[in-house]
C-alpha positions as CSV (number, residue, x, y, z in Angstrom):
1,X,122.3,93.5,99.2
2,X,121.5,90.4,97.4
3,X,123.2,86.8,98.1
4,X,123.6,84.0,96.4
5,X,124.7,80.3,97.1
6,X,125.3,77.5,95.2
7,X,126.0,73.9,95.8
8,X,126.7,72.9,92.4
9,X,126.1,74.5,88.5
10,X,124.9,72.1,85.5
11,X,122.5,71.3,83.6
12,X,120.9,67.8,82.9
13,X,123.1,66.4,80.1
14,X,126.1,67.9,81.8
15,X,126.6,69.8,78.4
16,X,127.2,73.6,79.8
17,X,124.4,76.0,80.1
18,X,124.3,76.5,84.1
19,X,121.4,76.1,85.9
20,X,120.8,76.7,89.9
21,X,120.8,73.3,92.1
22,X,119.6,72.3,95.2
23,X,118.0,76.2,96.0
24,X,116.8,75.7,99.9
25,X,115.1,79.2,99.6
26,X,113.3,81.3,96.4
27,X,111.2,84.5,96.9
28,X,110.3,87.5,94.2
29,X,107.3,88.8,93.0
30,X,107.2,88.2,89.6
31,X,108.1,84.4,88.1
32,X,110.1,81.6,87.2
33,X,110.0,79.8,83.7
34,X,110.9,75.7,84.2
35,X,112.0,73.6,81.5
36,X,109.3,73.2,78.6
37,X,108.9,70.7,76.2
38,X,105.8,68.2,74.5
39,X,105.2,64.9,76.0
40,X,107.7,62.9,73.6
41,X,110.2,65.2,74.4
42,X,110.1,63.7,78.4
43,X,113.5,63.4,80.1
44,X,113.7,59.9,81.7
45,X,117.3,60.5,83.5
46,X,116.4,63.1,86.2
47,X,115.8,62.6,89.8
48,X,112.4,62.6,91.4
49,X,111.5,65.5,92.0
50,X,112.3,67.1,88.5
51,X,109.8,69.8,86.8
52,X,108.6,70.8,83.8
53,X,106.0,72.8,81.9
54,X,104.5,70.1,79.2
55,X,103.4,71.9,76.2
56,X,100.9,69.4,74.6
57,X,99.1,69.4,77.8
58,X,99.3,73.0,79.4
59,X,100.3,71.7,82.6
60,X,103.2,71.6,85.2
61,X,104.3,68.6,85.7
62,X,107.1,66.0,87.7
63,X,109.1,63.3,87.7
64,X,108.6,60.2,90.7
65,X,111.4,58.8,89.7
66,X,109.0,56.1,87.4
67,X,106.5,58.4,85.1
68,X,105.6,61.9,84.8
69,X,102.6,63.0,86.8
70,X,100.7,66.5,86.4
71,X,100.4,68.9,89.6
72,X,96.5,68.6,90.0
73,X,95.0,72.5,90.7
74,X,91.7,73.6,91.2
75,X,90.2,77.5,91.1
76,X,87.0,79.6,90.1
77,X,89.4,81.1,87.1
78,X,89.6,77.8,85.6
79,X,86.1,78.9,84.3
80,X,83.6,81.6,83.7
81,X,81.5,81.7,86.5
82,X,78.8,84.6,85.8
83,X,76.7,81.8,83.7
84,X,77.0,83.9,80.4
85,X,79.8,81.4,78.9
86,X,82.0,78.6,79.6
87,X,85.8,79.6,78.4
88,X,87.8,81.1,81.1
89,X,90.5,78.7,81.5
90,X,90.8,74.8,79.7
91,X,90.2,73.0,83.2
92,X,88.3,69.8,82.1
93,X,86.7,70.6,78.9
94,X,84.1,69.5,76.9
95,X,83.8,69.3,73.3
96,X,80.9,68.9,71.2
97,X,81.1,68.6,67.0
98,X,78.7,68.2,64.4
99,X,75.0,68.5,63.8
100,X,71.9,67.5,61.7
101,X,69.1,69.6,61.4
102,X,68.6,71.3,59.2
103,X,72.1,70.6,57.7
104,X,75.4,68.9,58.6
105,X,77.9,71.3,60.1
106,X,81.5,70.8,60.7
107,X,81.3,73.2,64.5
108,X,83.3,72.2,67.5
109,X,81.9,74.0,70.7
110,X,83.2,73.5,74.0
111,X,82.5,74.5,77.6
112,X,84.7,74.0,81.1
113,X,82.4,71.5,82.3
114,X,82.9,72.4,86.5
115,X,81.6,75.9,85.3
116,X,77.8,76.7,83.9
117,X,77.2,78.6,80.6
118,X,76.8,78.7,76.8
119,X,79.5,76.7,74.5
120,X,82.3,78.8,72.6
121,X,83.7,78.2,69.6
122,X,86.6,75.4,69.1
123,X,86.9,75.4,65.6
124,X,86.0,73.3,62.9
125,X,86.0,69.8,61.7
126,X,87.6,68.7,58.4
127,X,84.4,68.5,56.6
128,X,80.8,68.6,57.8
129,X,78.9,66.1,59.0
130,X,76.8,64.8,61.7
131,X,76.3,61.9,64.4
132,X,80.4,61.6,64.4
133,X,81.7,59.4,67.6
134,X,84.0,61.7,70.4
135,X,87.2,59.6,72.1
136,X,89.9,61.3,74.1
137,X,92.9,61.0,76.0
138,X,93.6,64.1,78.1
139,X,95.4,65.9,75.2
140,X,94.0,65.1,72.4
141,X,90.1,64.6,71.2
142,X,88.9,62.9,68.1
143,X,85.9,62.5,66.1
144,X,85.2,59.6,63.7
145,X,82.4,58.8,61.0
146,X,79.4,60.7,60.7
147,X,77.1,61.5,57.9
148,X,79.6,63.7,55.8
149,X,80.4,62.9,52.4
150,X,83.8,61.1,53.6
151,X,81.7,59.5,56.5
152,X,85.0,56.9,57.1
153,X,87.4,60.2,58.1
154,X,88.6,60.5,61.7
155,X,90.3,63.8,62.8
156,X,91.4,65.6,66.0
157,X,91.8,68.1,67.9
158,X,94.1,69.3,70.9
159,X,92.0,70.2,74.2
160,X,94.4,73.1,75.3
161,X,94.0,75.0,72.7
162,X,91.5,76.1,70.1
163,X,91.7,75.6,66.3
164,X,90.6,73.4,63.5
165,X,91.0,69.8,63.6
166,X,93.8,67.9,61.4
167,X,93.4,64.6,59.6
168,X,93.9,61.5,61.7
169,X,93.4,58.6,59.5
170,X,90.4,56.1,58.3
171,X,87.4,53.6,59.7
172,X,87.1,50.4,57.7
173,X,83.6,51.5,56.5
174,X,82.0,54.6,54.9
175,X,79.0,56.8,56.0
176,X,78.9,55.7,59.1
177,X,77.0,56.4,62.2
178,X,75.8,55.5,65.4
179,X,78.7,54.3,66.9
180,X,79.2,53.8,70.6
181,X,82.0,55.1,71.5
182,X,84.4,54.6,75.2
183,X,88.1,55.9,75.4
184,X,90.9,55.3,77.6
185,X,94.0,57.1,78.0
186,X,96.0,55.2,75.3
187,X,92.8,53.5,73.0
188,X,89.6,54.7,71.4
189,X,86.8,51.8,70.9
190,X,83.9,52.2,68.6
191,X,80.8,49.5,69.2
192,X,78.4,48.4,66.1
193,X,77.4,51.1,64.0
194,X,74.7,51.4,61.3
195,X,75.1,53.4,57.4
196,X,73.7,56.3,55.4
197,X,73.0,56.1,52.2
198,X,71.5,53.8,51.9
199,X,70.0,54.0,55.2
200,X,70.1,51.2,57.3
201,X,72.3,48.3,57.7
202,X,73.3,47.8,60.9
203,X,77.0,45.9,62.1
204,X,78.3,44.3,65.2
205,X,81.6,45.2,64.4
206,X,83.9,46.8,67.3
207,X,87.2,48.5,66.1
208,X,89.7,50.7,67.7
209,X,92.5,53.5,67.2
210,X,95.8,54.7,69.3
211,X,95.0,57.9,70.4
212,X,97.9,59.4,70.6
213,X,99.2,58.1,66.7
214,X,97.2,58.9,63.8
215,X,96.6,55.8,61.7
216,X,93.4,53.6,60.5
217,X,91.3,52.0,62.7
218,X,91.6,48.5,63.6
219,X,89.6,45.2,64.4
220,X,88.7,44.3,68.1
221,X,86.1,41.7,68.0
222,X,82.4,41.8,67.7
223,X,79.4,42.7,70.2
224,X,76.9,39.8,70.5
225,X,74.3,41.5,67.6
226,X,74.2,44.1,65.1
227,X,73.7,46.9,67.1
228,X,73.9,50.8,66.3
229,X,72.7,53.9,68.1
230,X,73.7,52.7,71.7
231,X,75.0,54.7,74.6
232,X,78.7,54.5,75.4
233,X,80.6,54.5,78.8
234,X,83.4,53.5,80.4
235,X,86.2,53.2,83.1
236,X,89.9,53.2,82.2
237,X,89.5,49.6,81.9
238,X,85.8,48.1,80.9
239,X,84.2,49.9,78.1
240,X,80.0,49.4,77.8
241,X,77.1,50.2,75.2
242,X,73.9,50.2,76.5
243,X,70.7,49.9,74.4
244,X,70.8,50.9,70.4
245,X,69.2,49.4,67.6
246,X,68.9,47.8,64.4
247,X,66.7,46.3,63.7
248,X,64.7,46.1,66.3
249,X,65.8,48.4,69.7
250,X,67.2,46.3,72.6
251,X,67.6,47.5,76.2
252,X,70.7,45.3,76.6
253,X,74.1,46.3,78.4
254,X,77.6,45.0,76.6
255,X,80.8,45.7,78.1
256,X,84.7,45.1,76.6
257,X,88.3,44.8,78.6
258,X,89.8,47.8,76.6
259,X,93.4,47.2,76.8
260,X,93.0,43.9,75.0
261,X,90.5,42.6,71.8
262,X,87.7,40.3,71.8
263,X,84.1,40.5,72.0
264,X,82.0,41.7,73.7
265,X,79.9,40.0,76.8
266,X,76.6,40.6,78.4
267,X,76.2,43.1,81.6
268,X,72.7,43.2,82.1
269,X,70.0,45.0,81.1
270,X,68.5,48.8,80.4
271,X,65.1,49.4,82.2
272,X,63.4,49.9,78.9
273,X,64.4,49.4,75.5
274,X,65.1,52.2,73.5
275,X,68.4,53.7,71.0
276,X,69.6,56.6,70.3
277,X,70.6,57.4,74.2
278,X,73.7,59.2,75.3
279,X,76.4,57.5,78.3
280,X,78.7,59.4,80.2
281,X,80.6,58.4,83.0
282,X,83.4,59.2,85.8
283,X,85.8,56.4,87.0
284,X,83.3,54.2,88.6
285,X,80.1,54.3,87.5
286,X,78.4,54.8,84.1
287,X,75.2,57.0,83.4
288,X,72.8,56.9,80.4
289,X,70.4,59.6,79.6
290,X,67.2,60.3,77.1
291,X,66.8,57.9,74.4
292,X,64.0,56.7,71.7
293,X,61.5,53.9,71.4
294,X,57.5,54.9,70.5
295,X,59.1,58.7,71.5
296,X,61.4,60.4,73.5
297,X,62.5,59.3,77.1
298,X,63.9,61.8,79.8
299,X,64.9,58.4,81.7
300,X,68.6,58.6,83.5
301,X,69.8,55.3,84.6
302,X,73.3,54.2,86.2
303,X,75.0,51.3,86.6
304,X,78.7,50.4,88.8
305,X,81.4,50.0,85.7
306,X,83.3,47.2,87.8
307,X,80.2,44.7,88.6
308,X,77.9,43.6,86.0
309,X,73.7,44.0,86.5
310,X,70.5,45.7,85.4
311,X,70.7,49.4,85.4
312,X,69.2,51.7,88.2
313,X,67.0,54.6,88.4
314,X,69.1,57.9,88.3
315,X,66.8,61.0,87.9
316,X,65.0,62.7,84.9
317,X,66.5,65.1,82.4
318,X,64.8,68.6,81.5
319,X,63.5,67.5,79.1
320,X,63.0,64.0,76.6
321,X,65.9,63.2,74.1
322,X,67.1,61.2,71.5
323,X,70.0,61.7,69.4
324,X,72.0,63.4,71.8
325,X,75.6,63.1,73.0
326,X,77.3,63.0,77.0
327,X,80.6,63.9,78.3
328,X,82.2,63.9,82.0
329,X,84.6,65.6,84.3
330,X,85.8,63.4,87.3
331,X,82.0,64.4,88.9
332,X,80.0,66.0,86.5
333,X,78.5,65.0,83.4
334,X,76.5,67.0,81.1
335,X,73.9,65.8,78.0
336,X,73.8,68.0,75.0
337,X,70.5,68.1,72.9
338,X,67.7,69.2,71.5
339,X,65.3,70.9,74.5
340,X,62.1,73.2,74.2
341,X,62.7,76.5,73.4
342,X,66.3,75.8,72.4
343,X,69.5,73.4,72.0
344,X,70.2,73.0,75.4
345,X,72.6,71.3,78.0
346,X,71.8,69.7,81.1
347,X,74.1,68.6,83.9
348,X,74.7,66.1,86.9
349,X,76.6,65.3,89.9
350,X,77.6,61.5,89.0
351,X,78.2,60.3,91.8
352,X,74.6,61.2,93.6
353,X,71.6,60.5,92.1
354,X,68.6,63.4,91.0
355,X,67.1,65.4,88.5
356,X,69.4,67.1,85.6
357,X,69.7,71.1,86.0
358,X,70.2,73.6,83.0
359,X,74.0,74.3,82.4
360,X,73.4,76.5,79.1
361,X,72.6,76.4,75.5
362,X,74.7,76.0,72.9
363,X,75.9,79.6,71.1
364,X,76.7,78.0,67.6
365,X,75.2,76.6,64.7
366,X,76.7,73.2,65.3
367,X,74.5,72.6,68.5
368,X,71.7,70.1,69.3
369,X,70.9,67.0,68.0
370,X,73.1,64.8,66.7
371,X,76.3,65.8,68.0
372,X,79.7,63.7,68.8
373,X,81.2,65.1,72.1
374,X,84.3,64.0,74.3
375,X,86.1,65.2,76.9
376,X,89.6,65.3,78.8
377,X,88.5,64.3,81.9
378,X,85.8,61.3,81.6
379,X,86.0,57.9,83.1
380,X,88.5,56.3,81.2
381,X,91.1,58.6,81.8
């Protein structure tokens, strides 16, 4: 005999279509659908308490009476955890676009970074290219510049799905690479940069997009020299570049207040100089692997995002890189480049100090060196 009891029937514009209120009691074996909608479709006049199913982000989510937080899960489904690939699930993902050598490709690969394994395809950029810059908010990824024939193009993608990426507007300057680049959930920031084609010419210029609107890049302020090829990290407020180069390689450490414009100040210092490092980070502290000098450096330093000073010892890599790109979940990071015998990917525990270990290799073309990666779950977020 079934039962039912009802306190009151509505809905939440009072407009008809019943739904159930104040349940004390639901059981069944099968499911329930909630309410579903994208982020700018958000009800504001619903009591705490109120769920939905967000559509942009893939997540459950509910109303405190003052934003709209996600439920927070965890689970060995989010990924693949036989080590063969990294797809089983979004969980916190990481995306890595682009490569030189031998040619410019326009491949986005991604892994679920608290699993190990190989990439799997994303899709594809809008054209192909190489060395592009990777920002983020935790729905939506986009990669700027590069050495493509429209190297001023910026486009994106949507972490929980898969697919090619769409047009998302311009930089101010053209064949552009080497950008260091931090994120938070509202702002991407890009720090100095160099060109190709000609090759050379290096910039100080920072600039910096709303993530969540397409549209141009726009001015920030300056770092203290011209400066390209640098490491980016940063928190959900401070944004740093270590290193770089252009002319001559530095091993100085920059940092920015993200939510405003200006330029940049000092931080301290790298233990070494050298360019063409990667950065990755978690909310807290900031992590730079590999880089270039007289040759490649399997050096991992750290630093605390929040304090300024000189870098710290961190560990090794597998192996020494340059060119090379990082991204981060809340407590792992991984560095994607170019090891011996393949294009492989190394991983950490951020928040302890050691040696990298192997997490995979990547499965497509577009792997290796001079990649842009990003992902929905690093530092700034």
């Amino acid at each position: 005999m079934s039962e039912i009891r009802v306190n009151s029937l509505g809905n939440e514009s009072n407009t008809g279509g019943p739904v159930l209120s104040g349940i004390t009691t639901f059981s069944g074996q099968q499911y329930f659908i909630p309410p579903t909608g994208t982020t700018a479709q958000r009800p504001s006049a619903c009591p705490p308490g109120s769920i939905r199913f967000n559509t942009d982000s893939a997540h459950l989510e509910y109303w405190n009476g003052l934003v709209w937080l996600e439920f927070e899960a965890s689970s060995v489904e989010l990924g693949d955890q036989n080590n063969t690939n990294s797809s089983g699930g979004t969980g916190t993902r990481g995306l890595f676009a682009s490569k030189l050598t031998p040619a410019n490709s326009n491949v986005i690969q991604y892994v679920s970074i608290s699993t190990l394994g190989n990439t799997q395809d994303f899709g594809d950029l809008t054209e192909p290219t190489a060395d592009v810059a990777g920002m983020a908010s935790r729905t939506r990824g986009v990669f700027a510049g590069g050495y493509g024939n429209h190297g001023n193009d910026m486009c994106f993608v949507t972490f929980s799905s898969t697919g090619d990426a769409t047009d998302f507007g311009d930089l101010s300057s053209d064949r552009r690479i080497g950008d260091a680049r931090v994120s938070s959930t509202t702002r991407g920031v890009m720090m100095g940069h160099m060109t190709f084609s000609p090759f050379g010419g290096g910039n100080n210029s920072i600039e910096y997009i709303t993530i969540a609107s397409a549209g141009n890049a726009v001015d920030f302020g300056d770092l203290s020299s011209v400066n390209a090829l640098g490491g980016g990290f940063g928190s959900s407020v401070r944004g740093c570049v270590a290193g770089g180069g252009t002319p001559t390689n530095v091993n100085t450490i920059q940092y920015i207040t993200i939510s405003t414009t200006g330029d940049a100040l000092d931080f301290g210092d790298l233990s070494s100089v050298r360019r063409e490092l990667a950065g990755l980070s978690n909310s807290t502290r900031g992590v730079t692997g590999g880089g270039y000098d007289s040759s490649n450096t399997n050096i991992m330093e750290f630093v605390t995002i929040a304090s300024t000073g000189n870098a710290q010892d961190f560990g090794d890599q597998t192996a020494g890189w340059a060119t090379h790109s990082g991204c981060s979940s809340p407590t792992r990071g991984l560095f994607g480049g170019i090891g011996t015998p393949a294009a492989v990917i190394d991983f950490i525990e951020i928040a302890t100090t050691g040696n990298a270990q192997d997490f995979g290799d990547f499965s497509q073309v577009g792997g290796g060196s001079r990649n842009g990666s990003t992902s929905n779950g690093h530092g700034g977020l």
